[in-house]
C-alpha positions as CSV (number, residue, x, y, z in Angstrom):
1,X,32.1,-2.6,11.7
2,X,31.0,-4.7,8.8
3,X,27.7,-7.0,8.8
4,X,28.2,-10.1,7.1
5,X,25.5,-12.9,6.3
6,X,24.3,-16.2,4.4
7,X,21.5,-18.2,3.0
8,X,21.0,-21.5,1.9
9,X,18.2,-22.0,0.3
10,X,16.5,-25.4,-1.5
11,X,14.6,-23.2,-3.8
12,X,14.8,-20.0,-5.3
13,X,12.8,-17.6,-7.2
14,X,14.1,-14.7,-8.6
15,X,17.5,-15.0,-9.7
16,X,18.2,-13.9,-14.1
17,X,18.9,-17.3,-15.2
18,X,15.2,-18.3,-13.6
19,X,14.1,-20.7,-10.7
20,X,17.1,-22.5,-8.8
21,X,17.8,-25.3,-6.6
22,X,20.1,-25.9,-3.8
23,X,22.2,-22.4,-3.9
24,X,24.1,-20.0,-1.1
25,X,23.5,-16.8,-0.8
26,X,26.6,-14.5,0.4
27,X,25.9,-10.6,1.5
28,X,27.8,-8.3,3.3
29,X,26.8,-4.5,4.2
30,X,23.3,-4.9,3.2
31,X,24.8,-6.1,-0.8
32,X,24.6,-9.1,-2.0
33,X,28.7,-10.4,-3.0
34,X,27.5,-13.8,-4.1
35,X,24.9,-16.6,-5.8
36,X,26.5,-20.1,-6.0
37,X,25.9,-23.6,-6.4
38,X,25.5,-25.5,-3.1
39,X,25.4,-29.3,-1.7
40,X,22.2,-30.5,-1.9
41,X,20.6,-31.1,1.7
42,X,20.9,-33.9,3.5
43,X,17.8,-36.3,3.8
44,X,15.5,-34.5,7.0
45,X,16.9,-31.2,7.2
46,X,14.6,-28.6,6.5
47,X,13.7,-27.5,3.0
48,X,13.4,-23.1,2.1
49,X,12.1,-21.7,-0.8
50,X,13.7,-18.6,-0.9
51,X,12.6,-15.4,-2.8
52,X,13.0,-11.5,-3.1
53,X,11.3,-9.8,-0.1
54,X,7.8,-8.9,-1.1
55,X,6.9,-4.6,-1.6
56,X,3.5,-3.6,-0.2
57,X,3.1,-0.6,-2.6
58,X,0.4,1.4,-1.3
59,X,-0.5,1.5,2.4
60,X,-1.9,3.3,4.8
61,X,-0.8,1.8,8.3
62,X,-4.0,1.1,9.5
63,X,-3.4,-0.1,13.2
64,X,-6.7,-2.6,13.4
65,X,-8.6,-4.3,11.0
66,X,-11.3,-1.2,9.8
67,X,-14.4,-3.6,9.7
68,X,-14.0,-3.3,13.6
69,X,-15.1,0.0,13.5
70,X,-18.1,-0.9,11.6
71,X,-17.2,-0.1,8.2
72,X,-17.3,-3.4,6.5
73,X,-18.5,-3.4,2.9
74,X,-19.1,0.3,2.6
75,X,-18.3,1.9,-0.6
76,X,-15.5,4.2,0.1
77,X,-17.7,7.7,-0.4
78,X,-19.3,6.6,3.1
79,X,-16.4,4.3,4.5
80,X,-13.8,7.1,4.6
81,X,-15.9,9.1,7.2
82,X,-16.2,6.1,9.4
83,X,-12.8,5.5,9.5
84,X,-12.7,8.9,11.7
85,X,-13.4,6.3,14.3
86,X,-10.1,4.9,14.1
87,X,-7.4,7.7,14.9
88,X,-5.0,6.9,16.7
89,X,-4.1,7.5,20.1
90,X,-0.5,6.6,19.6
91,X,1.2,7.3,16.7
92,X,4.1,4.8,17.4
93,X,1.8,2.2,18.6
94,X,-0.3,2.6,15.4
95,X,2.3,2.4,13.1
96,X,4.3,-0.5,14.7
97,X,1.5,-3.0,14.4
98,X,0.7,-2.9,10.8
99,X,4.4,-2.3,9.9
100,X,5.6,-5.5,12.3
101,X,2.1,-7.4,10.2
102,X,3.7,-6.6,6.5
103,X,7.2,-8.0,8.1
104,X,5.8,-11.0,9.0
105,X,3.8,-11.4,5.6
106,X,7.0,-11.2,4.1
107,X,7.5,-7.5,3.6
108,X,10.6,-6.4,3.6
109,X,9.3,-2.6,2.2
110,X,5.9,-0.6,2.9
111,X,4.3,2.3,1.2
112,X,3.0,4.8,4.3
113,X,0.3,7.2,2.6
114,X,-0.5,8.8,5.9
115,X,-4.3,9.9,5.7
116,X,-5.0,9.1,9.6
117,X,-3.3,11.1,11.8
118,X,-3.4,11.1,15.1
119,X,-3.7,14.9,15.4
120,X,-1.5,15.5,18.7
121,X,1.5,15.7,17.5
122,X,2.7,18.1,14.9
123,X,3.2,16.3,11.5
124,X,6.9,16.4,11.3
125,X,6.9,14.9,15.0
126,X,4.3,12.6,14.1
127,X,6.4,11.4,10.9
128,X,9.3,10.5,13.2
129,X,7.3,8.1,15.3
130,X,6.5,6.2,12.1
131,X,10.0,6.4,10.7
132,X,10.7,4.9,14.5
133,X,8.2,2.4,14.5
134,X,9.3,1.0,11.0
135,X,12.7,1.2,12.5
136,X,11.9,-0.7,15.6
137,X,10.4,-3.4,13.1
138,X,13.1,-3.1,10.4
139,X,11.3,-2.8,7.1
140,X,12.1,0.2,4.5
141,X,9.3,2.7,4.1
142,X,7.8,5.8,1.8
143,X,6.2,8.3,3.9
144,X,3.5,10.1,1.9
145,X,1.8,12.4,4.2
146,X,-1.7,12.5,2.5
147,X,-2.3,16.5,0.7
148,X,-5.9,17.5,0.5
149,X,-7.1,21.2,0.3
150,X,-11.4,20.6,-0.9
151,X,-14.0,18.5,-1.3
152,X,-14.2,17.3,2.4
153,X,-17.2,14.7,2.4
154,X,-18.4,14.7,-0.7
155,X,-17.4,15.2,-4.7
156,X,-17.8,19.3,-5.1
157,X,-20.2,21.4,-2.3
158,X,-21.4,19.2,1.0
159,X,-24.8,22.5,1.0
160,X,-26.7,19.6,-0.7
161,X,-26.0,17.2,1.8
162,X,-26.1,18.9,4.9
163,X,-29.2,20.7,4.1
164,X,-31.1,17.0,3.7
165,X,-29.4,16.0,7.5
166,X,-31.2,17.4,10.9
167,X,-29.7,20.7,12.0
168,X,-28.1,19.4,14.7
169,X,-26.3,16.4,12.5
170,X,-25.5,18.6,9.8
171,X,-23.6,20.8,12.6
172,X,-22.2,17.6,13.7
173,X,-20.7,17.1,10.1
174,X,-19.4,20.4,9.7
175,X,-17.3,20.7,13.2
176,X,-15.7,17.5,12.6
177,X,-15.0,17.3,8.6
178,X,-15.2,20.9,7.6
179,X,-12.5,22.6,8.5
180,X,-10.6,25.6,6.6
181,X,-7.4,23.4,4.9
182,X,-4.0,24.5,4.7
183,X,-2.8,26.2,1.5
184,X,-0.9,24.4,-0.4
185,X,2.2,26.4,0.1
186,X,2.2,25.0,3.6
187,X,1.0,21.3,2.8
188,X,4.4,21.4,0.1
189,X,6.5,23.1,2.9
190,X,5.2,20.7,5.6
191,X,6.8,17.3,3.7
192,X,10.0,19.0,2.6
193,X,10.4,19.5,6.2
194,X,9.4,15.9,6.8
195,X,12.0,14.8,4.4
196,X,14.2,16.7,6.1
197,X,13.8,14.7,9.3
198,X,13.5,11.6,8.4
199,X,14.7,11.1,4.8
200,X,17.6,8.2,4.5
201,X,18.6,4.8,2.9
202,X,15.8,3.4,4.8
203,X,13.1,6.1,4.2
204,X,11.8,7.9,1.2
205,X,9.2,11.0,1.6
206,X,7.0,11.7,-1.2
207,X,4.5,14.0,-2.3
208,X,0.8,12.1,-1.2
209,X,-2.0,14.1,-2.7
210,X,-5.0,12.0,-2.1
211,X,-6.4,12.2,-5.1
212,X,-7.7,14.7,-8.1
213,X,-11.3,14.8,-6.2
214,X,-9.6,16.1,-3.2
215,X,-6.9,18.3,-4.4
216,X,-7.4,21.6,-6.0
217,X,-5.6,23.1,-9.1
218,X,-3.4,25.0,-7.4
219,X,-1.9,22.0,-4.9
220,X,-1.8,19.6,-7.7
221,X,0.2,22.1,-9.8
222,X,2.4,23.2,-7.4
223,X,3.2,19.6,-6.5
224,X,4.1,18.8,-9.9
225,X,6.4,21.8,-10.1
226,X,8.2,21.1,-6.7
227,X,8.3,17.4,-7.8
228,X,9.9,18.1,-11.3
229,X,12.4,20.7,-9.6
230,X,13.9,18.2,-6.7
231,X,12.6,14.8,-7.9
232,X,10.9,13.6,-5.3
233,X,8.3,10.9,-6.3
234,X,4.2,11.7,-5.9
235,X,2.1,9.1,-4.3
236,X,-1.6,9.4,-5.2
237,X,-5.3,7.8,-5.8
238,X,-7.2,7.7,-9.0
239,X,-9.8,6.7,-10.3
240,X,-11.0,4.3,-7.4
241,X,-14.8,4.0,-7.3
242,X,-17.5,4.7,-9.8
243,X,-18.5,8.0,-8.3
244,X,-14.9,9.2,-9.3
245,X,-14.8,8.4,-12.3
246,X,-18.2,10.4,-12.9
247,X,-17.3,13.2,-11.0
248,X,-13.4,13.4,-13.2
249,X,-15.9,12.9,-16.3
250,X,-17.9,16.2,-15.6
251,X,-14.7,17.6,-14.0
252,X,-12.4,17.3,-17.2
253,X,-13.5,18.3,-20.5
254,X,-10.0,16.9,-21.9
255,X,-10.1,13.6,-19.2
256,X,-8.7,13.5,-15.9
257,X,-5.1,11.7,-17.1
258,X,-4.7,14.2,-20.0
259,X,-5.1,16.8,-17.1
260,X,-2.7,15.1,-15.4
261,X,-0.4,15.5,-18.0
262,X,-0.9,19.0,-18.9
263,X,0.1,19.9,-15.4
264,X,3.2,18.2,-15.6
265,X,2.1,15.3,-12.4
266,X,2.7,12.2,-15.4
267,X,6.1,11.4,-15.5
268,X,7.8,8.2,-13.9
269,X,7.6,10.1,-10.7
270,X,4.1,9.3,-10.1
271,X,2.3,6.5,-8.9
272,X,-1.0,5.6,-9.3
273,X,-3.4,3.7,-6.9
274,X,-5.8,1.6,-8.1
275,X,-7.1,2.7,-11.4
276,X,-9.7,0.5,-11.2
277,X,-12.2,2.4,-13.5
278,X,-9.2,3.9,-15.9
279,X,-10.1,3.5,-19.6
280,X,-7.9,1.8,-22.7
281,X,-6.6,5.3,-23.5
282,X,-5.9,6.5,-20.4
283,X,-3.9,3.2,-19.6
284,X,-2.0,3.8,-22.8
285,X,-1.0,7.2,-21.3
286,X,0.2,5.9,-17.9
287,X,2.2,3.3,-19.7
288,X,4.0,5.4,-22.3
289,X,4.8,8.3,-19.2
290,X,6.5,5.7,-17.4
291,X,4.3,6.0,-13.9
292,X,3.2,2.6,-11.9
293,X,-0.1,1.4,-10.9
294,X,-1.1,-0.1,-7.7
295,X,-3.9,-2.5,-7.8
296,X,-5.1,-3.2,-4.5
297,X,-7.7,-6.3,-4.6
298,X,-8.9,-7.1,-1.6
299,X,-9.7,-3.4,-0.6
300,X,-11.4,-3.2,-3.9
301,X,-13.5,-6.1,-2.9
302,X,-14.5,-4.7,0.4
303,X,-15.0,-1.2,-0.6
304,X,-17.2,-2.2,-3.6
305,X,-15.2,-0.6,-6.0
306,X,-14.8,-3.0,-8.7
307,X,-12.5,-5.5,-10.3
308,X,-10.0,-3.1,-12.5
309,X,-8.6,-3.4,-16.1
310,X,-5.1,-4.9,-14.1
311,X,-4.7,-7.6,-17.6
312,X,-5.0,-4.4,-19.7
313,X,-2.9,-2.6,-18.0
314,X,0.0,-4.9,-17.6
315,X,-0.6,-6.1,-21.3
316,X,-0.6,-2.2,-22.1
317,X,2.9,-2.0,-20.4
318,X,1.8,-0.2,-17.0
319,X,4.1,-1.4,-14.8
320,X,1.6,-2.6,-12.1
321,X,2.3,-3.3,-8.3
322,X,0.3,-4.9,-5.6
323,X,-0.6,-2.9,-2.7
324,X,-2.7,-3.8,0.9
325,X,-4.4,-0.8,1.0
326,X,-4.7,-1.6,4.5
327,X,-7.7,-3.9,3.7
328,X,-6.4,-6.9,2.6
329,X,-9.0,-9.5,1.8
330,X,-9.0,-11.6,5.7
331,X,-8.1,-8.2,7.2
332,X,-4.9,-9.4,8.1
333,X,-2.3,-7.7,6.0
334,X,-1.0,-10.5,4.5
335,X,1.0,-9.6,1.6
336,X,1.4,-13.0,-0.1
337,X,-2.6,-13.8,0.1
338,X,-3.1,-10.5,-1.7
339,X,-0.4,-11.1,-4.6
340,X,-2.4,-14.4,-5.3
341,X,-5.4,-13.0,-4.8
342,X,-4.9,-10.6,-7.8
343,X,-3.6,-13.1,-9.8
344,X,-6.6,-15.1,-9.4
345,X,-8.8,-12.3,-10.1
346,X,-7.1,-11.3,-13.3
347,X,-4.2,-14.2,-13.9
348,X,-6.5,-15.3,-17.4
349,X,-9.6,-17.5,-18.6
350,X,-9.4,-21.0,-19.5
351,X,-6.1,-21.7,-21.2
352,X,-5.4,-18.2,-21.8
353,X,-3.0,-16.6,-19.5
354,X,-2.5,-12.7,-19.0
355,X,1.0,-13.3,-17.5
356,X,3.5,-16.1,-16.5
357,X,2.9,-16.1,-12.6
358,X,6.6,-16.2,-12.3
359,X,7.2,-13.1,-14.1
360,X,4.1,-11.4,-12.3
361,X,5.5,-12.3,-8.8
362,X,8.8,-10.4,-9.5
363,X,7.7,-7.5,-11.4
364,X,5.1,-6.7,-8.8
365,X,8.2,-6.7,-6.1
366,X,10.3,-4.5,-8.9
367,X,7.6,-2.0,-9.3
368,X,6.4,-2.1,-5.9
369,X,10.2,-1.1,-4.8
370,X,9.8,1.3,-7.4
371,X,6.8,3.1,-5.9
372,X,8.4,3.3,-2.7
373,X,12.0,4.8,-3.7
374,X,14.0,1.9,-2.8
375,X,17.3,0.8,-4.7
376,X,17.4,-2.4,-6.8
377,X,15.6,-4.7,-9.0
378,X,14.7,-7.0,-6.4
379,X,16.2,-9.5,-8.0
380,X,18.2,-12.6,-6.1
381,X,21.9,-11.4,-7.7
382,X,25.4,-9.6,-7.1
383,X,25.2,-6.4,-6.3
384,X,21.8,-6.2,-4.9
385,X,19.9,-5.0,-1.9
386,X,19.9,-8.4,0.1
387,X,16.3,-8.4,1.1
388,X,15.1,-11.9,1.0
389,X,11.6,-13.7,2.1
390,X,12.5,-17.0,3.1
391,X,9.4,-19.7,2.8
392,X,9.6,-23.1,4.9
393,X,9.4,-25.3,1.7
394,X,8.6,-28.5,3.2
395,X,4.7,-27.1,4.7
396,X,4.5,-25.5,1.2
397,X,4.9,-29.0,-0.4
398,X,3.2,-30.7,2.1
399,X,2.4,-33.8,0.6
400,X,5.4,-34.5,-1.3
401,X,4.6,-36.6,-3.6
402,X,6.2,-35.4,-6.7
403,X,8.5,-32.9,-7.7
404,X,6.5,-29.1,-8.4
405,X,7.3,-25.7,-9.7
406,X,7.7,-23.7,-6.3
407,X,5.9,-21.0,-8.0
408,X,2.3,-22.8,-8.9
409,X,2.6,-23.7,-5.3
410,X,3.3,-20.6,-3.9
411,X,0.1,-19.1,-5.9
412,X,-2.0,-22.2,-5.0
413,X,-1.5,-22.0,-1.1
414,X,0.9,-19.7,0.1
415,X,0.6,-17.4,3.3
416,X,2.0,-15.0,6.1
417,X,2.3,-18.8,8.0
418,X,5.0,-20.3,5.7
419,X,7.3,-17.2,6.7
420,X,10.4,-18.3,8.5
421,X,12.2,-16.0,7.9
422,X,12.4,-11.6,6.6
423,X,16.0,-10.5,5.6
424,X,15.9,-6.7,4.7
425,X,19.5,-5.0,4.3
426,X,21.3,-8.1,5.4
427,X,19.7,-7.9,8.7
428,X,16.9,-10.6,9.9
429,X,13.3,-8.7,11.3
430,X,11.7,-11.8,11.2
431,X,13.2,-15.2,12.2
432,X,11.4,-18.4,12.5
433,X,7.9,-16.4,11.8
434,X,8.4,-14.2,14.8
435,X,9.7,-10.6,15.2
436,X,12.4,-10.5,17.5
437,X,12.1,-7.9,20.0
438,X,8.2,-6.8,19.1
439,X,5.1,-8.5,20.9
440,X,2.4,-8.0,18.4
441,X,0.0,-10.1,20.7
442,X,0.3,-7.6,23.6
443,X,0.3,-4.6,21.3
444,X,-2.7,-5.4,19.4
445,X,-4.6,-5.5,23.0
446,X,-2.8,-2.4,24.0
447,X,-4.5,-0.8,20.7
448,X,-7.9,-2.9,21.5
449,X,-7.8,-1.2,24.7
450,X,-7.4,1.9,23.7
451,X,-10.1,1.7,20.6
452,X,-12.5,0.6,23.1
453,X,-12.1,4.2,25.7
454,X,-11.4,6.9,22.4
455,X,-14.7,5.7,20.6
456,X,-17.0,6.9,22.9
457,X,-16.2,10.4,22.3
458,X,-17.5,10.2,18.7
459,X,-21.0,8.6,20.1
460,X,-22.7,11.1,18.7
461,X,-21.4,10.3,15.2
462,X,-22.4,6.4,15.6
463,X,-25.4,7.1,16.8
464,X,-26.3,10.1,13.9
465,X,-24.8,7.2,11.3
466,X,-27.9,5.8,10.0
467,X,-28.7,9.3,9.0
468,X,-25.1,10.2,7.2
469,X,-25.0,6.9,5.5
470,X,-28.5,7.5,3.7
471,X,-27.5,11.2,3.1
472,X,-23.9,10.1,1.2
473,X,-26.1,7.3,-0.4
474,X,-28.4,9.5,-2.0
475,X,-26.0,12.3,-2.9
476,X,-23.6,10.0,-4.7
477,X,-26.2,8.2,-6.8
478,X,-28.0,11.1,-7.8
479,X,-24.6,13.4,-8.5
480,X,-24.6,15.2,-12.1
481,X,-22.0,17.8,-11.8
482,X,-24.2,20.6,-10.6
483,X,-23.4,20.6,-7.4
């Protein structure tokens, strides 16, 4: 059976020949067949500024907002440890909520780098309750299970910072962070088998190691060997915080994207996250091997980690994306706000611009598909996937008074509430701003709920805090590559 559709839009943004007005949009199995010239609409029917569907690039399917569980403005070298508090009960539940958010901020694909398991199911069963819940919600995904194999809580050996904690802390630490890791043999192993199970048109599985700081030479090789021999795309971290970029400083005689490169990991396979504290050079190098980089502003803002050279990079021909990070900067996953966001942060000075906002907007959707394996340019023409974002025009331009680029208006005020509707494959997920068939209300409290009982077995933990966060304070600040 074949699945037919159309689209009439007011606006549009995205098609070759630039901005449009007043044009149908024809698709049929998930392609579009057509881009024409319509009637104008007649005076009081409802004006749509239509657009490609928007690519969260990096991700990490956080299922409530993380300040909740009392992390708010740690830098990540203590906020990653917190986050312990919020496994998941539920790996269906979890997933579906911040999947069925990014659909109704206009997502129509998601990056999943899955550092947050829920640890009671095996991974490859785990994996296909995410693949279900994105699914259920109807967005395309990457699955990246996350690949670490050393440095557990802290940049090289945790003796230093256990031995300043009370015995009985330090214990604490080591049972619930310390364990022996897999080899990496098994982590590789482990997401070929995911791809196995869940691999299709709709889902791409990728190689996640979490970063250089937390991956040894022998994983990060033998992921970029595996990933030159079937292709399959790596997902990773770099060069996040401050602390990182000391530790890759003392780590890497040569520099950490040199390394990189030696092993074989930069090729246009790879993509970065964040970069914020990448130098000139090293941008130079990701540009020229072809990889992407996702800036992710709002986390960066929360965690502390810095701004990021995102003008340079772009202007160095990195082919940047925009990613949630599962942070965004209300804690609401709201895709649109964050693709402002960085172009307010990094857009220019005065009357020098870094990049037409248009261009910015659509290359951040091309990349970000990119990142995540999925087909097409995400542009609005023939032969396309037909994922569209469809914007109610009329609250955009809410005062009407004269006739505006749709573009400086979306950056000026758009959000998740001028979504009417998410086309992804030729198939609505979200219609009128809602997602047919998915209560996020009444899951959020089922997740609430369930926070509220699973916290109180790491009691211990929240009430040792005060401790751990002083301990990972000092230990970061005063880090010199001895230890």
């Amino acid at each position: 059976m074949t699945h037919s559709g159309e689209l009439y839009a007011t606006h549009t943004i995205g098609e070759p020949r630039g901005p449009q007005q007043n044009r149908r949009i024809r698709w049929k199995d998930g392609v579009i067949t057509a881009v024409e010239d319509a009637s104008p609409a007649t005076a009081g029917n409802q004006r749509t500024l239509v657009i490609p569907a928007l690519a969260n690039a990096h991700d990490h399917a956080r299922p409530l907002p993380m300040s909740s569980f009392g992390t708010a403005f740690l830098p990540l070298e203590a906020w990653l440890p917190r986050t312990i508090l919020a496994t998941p009960s539920d790996a269906y539940k979890a997933a579906v909520a911040p999947l069925a958010r990014a659909a109704l901020s206009g997502c129509g694909a998601v990056m999943v780098h899955y550092t947050r398991p829920s640890g009671k199911l095996d991974p490859v069963e785990e994996a296909c309750e995410v693949a279900r819940a994105a699914r259920d919600v109807g967005v395309r995904i990457a699955f990246a299970p996350a690949l670490r194999d050393k440095n557990p809580l802290v940049y090289g050996d945790e003796t230093a910072l256990l031995d300043k904690l009370p015995a009985s802390t330090a214990a604490l630490l080591r049972e619930t962070f310390c364990r022996p890791p897999q080899s990496p043999e098994r982590l590789i192993e482990t997401t070929e088998q995911i791809a196995e199970a869940i691999q299709g048109p709709m889902v791409d599985v990728q190689f996640g190691p979490a970063g250089v700081q937390w991956c040894s030479d022998e994983l990060l090789q033998a992921i970029a060997r595996r990933s030159a021999e079937t292709g399959r795309r790596v997902h990773m971290h770099l060069l996040e915080t401050p602390y990182q970029r000391r530790w890759s400083d003392l780590t890497f005689q040569q520099g950490i994207v040199t390394y990189l490169k030696e092993i074989g990991l930069l090729s246009p396979r790879l993509t970065l996250v964040h970069c914020v504290h990448a130098r000139p050079h090293e941008l130079d190098m990701i540009a020229e091997a072809g990889c992407r980089i996702v800036t992710n502003s709002g986390s960066n803002l929360h965690l502390r980690s810095g701004l990021g050279p995102v003008a340079s990079a772009w202007q160095r021909g990195c082919h940047v994306a925009i990613g949630v990070d599962g942070q965004a900067f209300d804690e609401d996953d709201d895709m649109i706000r964050e693709i402002r966001l960085a172009n307010a942060l990094h857009g220019g000075m005065g009357f020098t611009q870094s990049w037409s906002r248009q261009d910015f907007l659509l290359q951040s959707i091309a990349h970000g598909r990119q990142a995540i394996g999925m087909s097409g340019t995400g542009k609005i023409a023939v032969g396309e996937p037909a994922d569209f974002l469809e914007l109610d025009y009329d609250r955009l331009d809410r005062d009407r008074i004269m006739e505006l680029e749709p573009v400086d208006l979306f950056f000026a005020r758009a959000n998740a509430r001028h979504v009417l509707q998410v086309i992804v494959a030729g198939k609505t997920i979200v219609a009128q701003g809602r997602l047919p068939g998915i209560d996020l209300d009444a899951l959020e409290n089922e997740l609430r709920s369930s926070y509220r009982q699973s916290v109180r077995r790491f009691e211990t933990l929240r009430r040792d805090w005060p401790l751990i966060e002083t301990a990972l304070a000092e230990w970061n600040q005063a880090y010199n590559g001895c230890c």
